[in-house]
Every structure is written in C-alpha cells, then in structure tokens.
DOMARZA-411775 format. One record per residue (C-alpha): residue number from 1; residue in three letters; x, y, z. Coordinates in Angstrom, 1 decimal. Each point is the difference from the previous one (the first is absolute). Last residue first. Layout:
- nr, rest, east, north, up
- NUM, ALA, X, Y, Z
...
END
This chain:
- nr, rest, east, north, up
- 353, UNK, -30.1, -105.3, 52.8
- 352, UNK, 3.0, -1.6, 0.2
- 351, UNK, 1.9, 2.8, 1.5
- 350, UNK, -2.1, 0.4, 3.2
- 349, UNK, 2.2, 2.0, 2.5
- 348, UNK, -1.0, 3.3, 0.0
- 347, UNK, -3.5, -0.7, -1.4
- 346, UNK, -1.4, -1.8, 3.2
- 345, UNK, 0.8, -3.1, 1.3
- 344, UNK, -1.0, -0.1, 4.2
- 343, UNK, 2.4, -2.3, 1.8
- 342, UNK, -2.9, -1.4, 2.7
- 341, UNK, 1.5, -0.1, 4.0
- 340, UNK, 0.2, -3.0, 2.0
- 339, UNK, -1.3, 1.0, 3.7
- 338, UNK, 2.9, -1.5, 2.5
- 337, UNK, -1.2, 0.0, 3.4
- 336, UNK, 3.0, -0.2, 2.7
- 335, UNK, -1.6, -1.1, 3.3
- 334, UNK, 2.1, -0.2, 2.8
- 333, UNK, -0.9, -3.3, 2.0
- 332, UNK, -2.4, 0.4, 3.0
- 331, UNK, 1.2, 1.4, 3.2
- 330, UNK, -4.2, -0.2, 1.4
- 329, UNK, 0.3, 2.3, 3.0
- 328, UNK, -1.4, 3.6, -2.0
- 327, UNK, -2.5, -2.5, -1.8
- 326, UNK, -2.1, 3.3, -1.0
- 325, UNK, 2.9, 2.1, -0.8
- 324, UNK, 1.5, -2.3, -1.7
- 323, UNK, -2.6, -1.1, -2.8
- 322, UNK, -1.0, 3.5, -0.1
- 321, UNK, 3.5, 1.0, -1.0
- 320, UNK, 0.2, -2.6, -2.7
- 319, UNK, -3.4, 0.9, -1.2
- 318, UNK, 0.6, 3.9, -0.6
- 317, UNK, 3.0, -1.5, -2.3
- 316, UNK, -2.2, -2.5, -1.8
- 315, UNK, -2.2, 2.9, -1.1
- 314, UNK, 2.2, 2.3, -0.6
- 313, UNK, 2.0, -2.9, -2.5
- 312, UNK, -3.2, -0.8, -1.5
- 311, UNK, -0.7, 3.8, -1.2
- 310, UNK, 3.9, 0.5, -1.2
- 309, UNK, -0.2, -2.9, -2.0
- 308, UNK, 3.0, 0.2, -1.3
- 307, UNK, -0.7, 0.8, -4.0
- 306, UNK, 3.0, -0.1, -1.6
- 305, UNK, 0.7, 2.3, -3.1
- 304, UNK, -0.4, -0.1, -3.7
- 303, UNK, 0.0, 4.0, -1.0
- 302, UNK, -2.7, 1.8, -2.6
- 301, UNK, 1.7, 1.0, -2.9
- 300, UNK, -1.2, 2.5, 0.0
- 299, UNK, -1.0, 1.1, 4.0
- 298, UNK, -3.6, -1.1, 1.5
- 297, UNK, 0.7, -3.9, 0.8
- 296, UNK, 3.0, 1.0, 2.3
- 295, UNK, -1.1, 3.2, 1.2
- 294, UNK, -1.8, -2.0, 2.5
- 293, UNK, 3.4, -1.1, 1.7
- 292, UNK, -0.1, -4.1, 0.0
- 291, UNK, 3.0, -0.5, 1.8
- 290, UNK, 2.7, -0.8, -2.2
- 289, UNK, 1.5, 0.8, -3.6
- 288, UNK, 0.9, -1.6, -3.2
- 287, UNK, 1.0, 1.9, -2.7
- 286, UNK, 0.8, -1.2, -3.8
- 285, UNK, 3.0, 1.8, -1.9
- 284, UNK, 0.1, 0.1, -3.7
- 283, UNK, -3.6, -1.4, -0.7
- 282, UNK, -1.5, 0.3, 3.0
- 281, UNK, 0.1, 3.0, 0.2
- 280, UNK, 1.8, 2.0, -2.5
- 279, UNK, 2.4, 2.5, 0.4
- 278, UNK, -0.4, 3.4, -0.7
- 277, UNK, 2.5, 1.4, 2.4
- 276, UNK, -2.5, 1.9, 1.9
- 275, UNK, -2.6, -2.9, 0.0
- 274, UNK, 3.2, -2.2, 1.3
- 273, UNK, 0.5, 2.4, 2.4
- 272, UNK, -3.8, 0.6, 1.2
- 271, UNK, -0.3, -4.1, 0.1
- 270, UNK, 3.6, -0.4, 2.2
- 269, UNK, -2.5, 2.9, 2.7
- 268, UNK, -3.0, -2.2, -0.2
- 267, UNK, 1.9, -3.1, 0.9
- 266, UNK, 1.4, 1.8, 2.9
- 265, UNK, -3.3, 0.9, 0.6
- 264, UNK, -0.9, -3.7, 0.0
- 263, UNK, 2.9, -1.7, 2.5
- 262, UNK, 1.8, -3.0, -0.7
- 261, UNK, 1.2, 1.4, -3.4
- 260, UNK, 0.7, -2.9, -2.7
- 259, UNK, 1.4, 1.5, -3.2
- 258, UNK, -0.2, -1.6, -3.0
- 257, UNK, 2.3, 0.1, -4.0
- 256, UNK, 3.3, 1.4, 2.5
- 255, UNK, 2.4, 2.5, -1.2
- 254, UNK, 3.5, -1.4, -1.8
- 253, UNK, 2.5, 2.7, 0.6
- 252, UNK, -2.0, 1.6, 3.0
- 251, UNK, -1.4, 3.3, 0.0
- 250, UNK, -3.5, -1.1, -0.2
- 249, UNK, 0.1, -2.2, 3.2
- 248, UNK, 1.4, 3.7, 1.8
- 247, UNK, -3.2, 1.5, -1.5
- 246, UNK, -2.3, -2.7, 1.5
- 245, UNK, 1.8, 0.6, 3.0
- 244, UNK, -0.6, 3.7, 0.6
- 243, UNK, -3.5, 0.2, -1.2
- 242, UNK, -0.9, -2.9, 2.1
- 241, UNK, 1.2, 1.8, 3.0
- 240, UNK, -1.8, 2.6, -0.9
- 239, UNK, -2.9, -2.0, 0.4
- 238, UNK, 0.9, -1.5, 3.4
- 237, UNK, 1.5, -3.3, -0.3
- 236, UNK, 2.2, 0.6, 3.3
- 235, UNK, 2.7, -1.2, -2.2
- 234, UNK, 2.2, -3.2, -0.7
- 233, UNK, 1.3, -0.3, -3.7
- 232, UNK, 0.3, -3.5, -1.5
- 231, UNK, 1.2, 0.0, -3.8
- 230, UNK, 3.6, 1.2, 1.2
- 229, UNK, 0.6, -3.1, 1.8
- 228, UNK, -0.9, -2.4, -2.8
- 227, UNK, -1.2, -3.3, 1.0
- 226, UNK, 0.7, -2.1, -3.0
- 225, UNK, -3.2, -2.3, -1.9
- 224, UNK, -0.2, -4.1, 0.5
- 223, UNK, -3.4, 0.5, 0.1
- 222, UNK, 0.0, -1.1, 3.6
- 221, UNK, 2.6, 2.8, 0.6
- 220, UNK, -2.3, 2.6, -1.1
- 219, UNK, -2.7, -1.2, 1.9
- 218, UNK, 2.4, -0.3, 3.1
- 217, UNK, 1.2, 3.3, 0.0
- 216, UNK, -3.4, 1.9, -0.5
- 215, UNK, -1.7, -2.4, 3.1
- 214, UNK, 3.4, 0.9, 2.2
- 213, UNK, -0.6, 3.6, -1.6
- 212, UNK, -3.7, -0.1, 1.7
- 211, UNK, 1.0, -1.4, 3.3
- 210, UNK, 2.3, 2.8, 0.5
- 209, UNK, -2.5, 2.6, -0.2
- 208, UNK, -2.7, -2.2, 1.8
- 207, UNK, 3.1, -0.3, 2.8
- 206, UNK, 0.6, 4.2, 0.3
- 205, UNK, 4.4, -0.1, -0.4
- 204, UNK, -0.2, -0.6, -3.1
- 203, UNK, -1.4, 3.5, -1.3
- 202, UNK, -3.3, -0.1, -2.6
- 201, UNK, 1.4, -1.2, -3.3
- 200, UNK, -0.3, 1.2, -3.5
- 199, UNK, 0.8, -3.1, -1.6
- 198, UNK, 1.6, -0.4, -3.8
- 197, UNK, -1.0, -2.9, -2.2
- 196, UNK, 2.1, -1.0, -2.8
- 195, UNK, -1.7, -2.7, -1.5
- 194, UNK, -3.7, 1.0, -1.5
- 193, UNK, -2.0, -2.7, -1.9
- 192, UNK, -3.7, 0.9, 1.5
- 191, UNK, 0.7, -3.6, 2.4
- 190, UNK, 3.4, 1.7, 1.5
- 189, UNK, -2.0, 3.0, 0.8
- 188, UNK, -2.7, -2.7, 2.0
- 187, UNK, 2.4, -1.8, 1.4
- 186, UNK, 1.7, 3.2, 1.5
- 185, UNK, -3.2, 1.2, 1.6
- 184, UNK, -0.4, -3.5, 1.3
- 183, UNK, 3.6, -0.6, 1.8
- 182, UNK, -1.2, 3.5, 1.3
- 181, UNK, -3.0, -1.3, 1.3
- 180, UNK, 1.0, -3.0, 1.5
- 179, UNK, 3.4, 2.0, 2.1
- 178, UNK, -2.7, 2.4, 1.1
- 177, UNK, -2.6, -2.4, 1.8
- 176, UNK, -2.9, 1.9, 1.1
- 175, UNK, -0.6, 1.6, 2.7
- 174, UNK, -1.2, -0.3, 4.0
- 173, UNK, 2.3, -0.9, 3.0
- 172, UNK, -0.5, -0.9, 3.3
- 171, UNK, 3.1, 1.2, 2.3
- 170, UNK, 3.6, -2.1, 0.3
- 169, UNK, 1.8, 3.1, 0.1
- 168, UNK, 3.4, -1.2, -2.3
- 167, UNK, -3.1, -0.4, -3.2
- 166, UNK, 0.3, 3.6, -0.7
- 165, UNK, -3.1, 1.3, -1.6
- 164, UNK, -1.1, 1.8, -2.6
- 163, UNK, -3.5, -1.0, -1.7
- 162, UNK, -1.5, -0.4, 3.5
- 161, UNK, 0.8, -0.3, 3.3
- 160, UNK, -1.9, -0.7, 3.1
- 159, UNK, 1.3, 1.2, 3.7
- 158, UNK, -2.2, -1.3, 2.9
- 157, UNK, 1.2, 2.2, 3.1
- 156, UNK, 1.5, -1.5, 2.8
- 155, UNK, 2.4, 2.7, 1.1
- 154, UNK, 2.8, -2.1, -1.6
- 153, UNK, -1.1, 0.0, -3.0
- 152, UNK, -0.5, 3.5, -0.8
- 151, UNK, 3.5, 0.4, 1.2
- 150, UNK, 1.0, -2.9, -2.7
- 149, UNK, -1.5, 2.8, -2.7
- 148, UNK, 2.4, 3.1, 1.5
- 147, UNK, 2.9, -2.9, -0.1
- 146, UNK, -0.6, -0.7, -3.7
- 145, UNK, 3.4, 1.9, -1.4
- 144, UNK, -0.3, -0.4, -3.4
- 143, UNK, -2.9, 2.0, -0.9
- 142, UNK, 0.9, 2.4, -3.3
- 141, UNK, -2.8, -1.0, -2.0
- 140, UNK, -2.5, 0.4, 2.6
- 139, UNK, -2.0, -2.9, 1.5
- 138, UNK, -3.3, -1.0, -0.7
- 137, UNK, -2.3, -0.3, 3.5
- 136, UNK, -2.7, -1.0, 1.7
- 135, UNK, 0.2, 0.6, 3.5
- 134, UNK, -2.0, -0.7, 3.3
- 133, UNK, -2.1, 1.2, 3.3
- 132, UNK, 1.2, 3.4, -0.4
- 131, UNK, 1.0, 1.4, 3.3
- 130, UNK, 0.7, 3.7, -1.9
- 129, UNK, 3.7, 0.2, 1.4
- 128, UNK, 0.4, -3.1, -1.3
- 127, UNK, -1.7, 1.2, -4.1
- 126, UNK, 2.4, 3.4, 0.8
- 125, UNK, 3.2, -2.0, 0.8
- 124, UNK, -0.8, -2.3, -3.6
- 123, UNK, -0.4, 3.3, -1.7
- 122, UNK, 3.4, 2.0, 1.2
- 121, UNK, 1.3, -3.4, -1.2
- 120, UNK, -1.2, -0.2, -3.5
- 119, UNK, 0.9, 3.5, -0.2
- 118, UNK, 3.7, -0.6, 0.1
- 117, UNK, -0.1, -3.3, -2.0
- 116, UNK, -2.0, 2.3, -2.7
- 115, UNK, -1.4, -1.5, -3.1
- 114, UNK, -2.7, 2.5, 0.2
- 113, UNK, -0.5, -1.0, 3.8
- 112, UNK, -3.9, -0.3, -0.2
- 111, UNK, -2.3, 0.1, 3.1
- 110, UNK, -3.7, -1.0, 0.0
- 109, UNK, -1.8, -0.7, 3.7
- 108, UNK, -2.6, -2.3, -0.5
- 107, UNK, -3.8, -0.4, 1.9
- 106, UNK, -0.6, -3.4, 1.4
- 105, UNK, -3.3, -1.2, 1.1
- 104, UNK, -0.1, -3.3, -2.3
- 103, UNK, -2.6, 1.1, -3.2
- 102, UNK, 3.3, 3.2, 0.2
- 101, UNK, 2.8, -2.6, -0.1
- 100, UNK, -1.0, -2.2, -3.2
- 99, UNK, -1.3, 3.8, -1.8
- 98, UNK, 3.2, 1.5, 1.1
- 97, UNK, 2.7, -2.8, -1.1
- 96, UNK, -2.1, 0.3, -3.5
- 95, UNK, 0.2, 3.3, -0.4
- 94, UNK, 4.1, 0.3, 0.9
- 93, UNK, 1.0, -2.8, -2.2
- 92, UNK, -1.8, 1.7, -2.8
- 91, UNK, 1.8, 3.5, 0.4
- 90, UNK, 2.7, -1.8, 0.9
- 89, UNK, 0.0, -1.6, -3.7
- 88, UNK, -1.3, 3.1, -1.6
- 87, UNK, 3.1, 1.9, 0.8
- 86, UNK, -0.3, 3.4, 1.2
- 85, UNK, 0.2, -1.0, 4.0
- 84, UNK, 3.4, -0.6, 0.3
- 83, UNK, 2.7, -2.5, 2.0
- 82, UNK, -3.2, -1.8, 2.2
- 81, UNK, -0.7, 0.0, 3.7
- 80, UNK, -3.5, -0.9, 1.5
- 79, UNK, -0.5, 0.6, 3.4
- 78, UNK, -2.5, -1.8, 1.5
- 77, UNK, -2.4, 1.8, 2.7
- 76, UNK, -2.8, -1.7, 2.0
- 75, UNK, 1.5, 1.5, 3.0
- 74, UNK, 0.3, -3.1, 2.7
- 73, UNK, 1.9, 0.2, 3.3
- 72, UNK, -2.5, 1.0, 1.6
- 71, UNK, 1.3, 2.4, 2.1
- 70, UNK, 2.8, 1.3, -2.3
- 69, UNK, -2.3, -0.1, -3.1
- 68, UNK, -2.6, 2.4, 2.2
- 67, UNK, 3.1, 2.5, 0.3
- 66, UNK, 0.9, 0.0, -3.7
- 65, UNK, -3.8, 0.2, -0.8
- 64, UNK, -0.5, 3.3, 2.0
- 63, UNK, -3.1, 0.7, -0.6
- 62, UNK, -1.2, 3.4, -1.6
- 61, UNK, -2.1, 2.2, 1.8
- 60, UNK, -1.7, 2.8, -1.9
- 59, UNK, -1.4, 2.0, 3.0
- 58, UNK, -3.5, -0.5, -0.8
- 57, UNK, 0.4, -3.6, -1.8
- 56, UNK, 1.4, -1.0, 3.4
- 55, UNK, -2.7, 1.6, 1.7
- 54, UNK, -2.6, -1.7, -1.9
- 53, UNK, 1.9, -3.6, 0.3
- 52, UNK, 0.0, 0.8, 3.5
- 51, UNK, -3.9, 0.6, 0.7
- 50, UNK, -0.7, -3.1, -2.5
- 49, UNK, 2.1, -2.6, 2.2
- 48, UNK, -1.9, 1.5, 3.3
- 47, UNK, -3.1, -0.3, -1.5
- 46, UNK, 0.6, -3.7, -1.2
- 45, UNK, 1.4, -1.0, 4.0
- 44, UNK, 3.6, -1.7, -0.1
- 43, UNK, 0.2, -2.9, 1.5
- 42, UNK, 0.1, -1.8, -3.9
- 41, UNK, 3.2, 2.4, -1.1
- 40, UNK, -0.8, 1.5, -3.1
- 39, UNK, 3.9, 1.0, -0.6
- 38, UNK, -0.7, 3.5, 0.6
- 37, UNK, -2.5, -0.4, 3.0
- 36, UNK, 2.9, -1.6, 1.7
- 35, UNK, 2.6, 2.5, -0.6
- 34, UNK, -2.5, 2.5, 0.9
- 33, UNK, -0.7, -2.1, 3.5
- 32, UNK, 4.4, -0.2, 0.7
- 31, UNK, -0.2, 3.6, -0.5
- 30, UNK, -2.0, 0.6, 3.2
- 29, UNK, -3.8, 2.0, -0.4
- 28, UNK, -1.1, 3.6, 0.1
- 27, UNK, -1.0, 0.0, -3.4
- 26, UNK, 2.4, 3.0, -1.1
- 25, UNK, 2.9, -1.0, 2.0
- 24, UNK, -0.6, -3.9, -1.0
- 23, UNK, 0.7, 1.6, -4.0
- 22, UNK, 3.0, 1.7, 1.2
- 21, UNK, 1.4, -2.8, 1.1
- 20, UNK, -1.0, -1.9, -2.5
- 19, UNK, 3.1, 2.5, -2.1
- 18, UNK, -0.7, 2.9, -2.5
- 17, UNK, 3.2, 0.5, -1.7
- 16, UNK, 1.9, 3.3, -0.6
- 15, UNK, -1.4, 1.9, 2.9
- 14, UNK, 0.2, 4.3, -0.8
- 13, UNK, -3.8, 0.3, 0.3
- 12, UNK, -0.5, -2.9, 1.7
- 11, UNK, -0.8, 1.8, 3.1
- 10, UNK, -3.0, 1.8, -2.0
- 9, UNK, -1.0, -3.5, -1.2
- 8, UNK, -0.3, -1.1, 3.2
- 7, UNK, -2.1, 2.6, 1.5
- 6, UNK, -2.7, -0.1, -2.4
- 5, UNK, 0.1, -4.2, 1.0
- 4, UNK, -0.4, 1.2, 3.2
- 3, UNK, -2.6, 2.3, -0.3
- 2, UNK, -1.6, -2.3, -2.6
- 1, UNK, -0.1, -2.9, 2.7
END
C-alpha cells in the first residue's frame, strides 16, 4: 500500500483536488467502499474504515459537500443574509441564530449585501447554488423587486425573515413592531416638554422604515401637533448621514427642540453636530435614537435608544426554520412573532432629570 499511495501523490503532483477515487486506487478497493467507509457505513469493516481515513488524511482529501448535498438532498447549511455586519444588532442576531442551529447540526453560511439590491441577489444565487437547506434573512435597503426572494420560495426552501421584511411573500416573520415603537419614542419627547420634533428616517420604501414615520405621524397627530414635511428626512441612517441631516434641521428658520433618528449612528453623527455647534443636549435639542448600538451608553451625553432584542429575535428566527424544516408536510399558518422592544432613557433625552 505505500508503493501505491508513494505513487499517488507523485501523480497528484499537478492534481488540484484529491478525489475517492484516488483514495480506492491507493487501497486497491472500488469508490463506492471509500464512500462508505466515509460516512461510517455499518457493512463496512473497522480496519478497512481506518485504512481510508489514513490515506485520506495522507493525500489531503477534502469532501465534496456540494456533491454529497446533491445525493442526499440534505447539507446542514443555512444561509444567513443581513444588510451589514458592523452593527451590534446583526452582530447579535447572527450569535444567537448560530448557537440555536449549531446544538441542531446546522453550520451557517453568512452573506451581507451592504444595503445592496444588486448584491443581495448575487448572494441569494450563491446560498441555491450552495443546496442550503434554508434562509434567514434582512433585506437590503434598496429591495423592491422581491422576485429573487419568491425564487427561494418556489424551490421549497423555508425562507424566515426578520427585522426587514416584506409582508407581499407570505414567509414567517420575526421583529418587533415599528409603528408601536415609534408612536413611543415620540410619546416619550412629547412627555420631556419638547414640540417640534424632527425625524431622521430610514427610506420608505423598506416597511420597518415606513412603519416608523407612520408611528412618528400619528403621535404627533394624536397630540393634536402638524406634520411638517421638512422635519422628516429619509436616509440610509449611516453616520454621515446623520451629520448631513442634523445640519440641514439646523438650517431651518425655526430648528427643532428633539430629534428622533431611527437608526443609532445616525444619532451619533446629529450628536457630533450639535457638540460642534455647542448646543446643548437635552436642554436645547434632546436626541432619541434606535437600536441599542453600545456606543450608546459610553458617549456624553450618553444616547436613549431602542433596545430590539437582537438575542431573542436570533433565537426565535433559528426556531421558525426548524419548526419547518422538521414538519416539511405540515402547511401551518405563517408565523409573524412580534418581540416588544424596551425605549431605553438615557441622558439625551431625559430633560426632567
């Protein structure tokens, strides 16, 4: 046998990929009994499963999981698609959708689009193309077109959403209720005295985003206060982005005594400005933002946010897909979990201190 196996690794000098082939070559045996010894198959005798798991780790064989997914139908893989990775939220999300899978057999496949349509797609043809066995996903900002997350759909593959999600799919669902928490955000900078509230929106076209100026509009128009068109400012809340708007607020005729940005570091980046500008917060201009960022508590004044519950919503996520995958026949009602989220008051905000 180490003639043989000598002579194989000479001949796979110039081989890419060491294939069972090669490995039945050296042992003097048929493919189909490697493939068997592999997988630990019961007919298969214990010396003959350690003489090819030796030569396999001898000529660096590595299986082919997209093939062994195609005959079994099964890979164990879930992709796992979210807009960015350097927000703590996913971050959380992510962890928690790992642990639940992982104690189940699963491994994850982790793609972000960056707020990319464009990439979303390229993403969503890589997870097919992979056999994954499901996907848990947060769409892009810029997804309008859903026709790449119906083709999921229609190859029988469990699709669960979270955070973003379009409710046109008809898919299980995992968040929390954005049009609530808004209406609560603005409660709360009505409650501190303040009356002309500006919004630093996400873009209305993403549902949550939308959901959270319906929740800002209706506050206001509860309290018998005017919606003010120039007060609500849709971005893609990155901290620039907060920068930008929180100057444009300033430039107004009459600038706003609260600003309500549905995102944190576009909070961060109206708190820089104001700093800049030596305004005072909360005292001129209180600051509400959302997510729950770390750098919320550490900054001065530290910054009243939402907290999501990123680590229940992974969790609940991981167990919507296992729930279908493991009653593949059962057509149970969609779930839509709605986790209520905790406004968090922290200095920005809290003018009655």
């Amino acid at each position: 046998m180490f003639n043989r196996l000598s002579k194989c690794i000479k001949k796979l000098g110039n081989k890419k990929k060491t294939t069972i082939k090669d490995i039945a070559n050296v042992l003097g045996i048929t493919p189909s009994a490697v493939s068997r010894a592999l997988n630990n198959h019961p007919r298969i005798s214990e010396k003959t499963k350690i003489a090819v798991k030796q030569v396999a780790e001898n000529l660096n064989y590595q299986p082919n999981h997209l093939a062994s997914a195609l005959r079994k139908g099964k890979s164990n893989l879930v992709g796992v698609i979210i807009p960015r990775n350097n927000s703590n939220f996913f971050s959380s999300v992510l962890e928690n959708i790992e642990e639940v899978l992982n104690k189940k057999g699963y491994n994850i496949i982790i793609t972000q689009s960056n707020e990319s349509y464009k990439k979303e797609c390229s993403s969503i043809e890589a997870l097919l193309y992979t056999q994954v066995d499901g996907v848990i996903a947060s769409m892009a900002n810029e997804t309008v077109d859903l026709s790449y997350y119906e083709k999921i759909k229609s190859k029988g593959i469990p699709l669960i959403l979270f955070d973003r999600g379009e409710n046109d799919l008809n898919v299980d669902y995992v968040g929390i209720d954005d049009y609530l928490t808004s209406h609560m955000i603005v409660e709360h900078l009505l409650d501190q005295g303040c009356k002309r509230i500006a919004h630093i929106a996400g873009y209305s076209k993403t549902r949550i985003y939308k959901n959270r100026i319906r929740g800002y509009n209706d506050a206001l128009e509860k309290h018998g206060l005017p919606i003010e068109k120039d007060l609500i400012i849709e971005s893609n809340l990155r901290l620039n982005d907060g920068r930008r708007v929180m100057q444009e607020l300033l430039n107004l005729n009459e600038r706003p005594d609260a600003v309500y940005a549905a995102g944190d570091y576009a909070a961060l980046g109206a708190l820089q400005v104001l700093e800049e500008q030596g305004i005072k917060v909360p005292e001129e201009i209180a600051l509400v933002g959302f997510s729950n960022e770390p750098f919320t508590s550490f900054v001065k004044p530290s910054i009243s946010t939402i907290d999501q519950k990123s680590a229940l919503i992974g969790k609940l996520a991981a167990e919507a897909f296992l729930e279908r995958v493991n009653n593949p026949k059962v057509k149970a009602s969609l779930n839509k979990i709605i986790v209520d989220a905790e406004l968090i008051i922290r200095d920005s905000s809290n003018k009655k201190e």
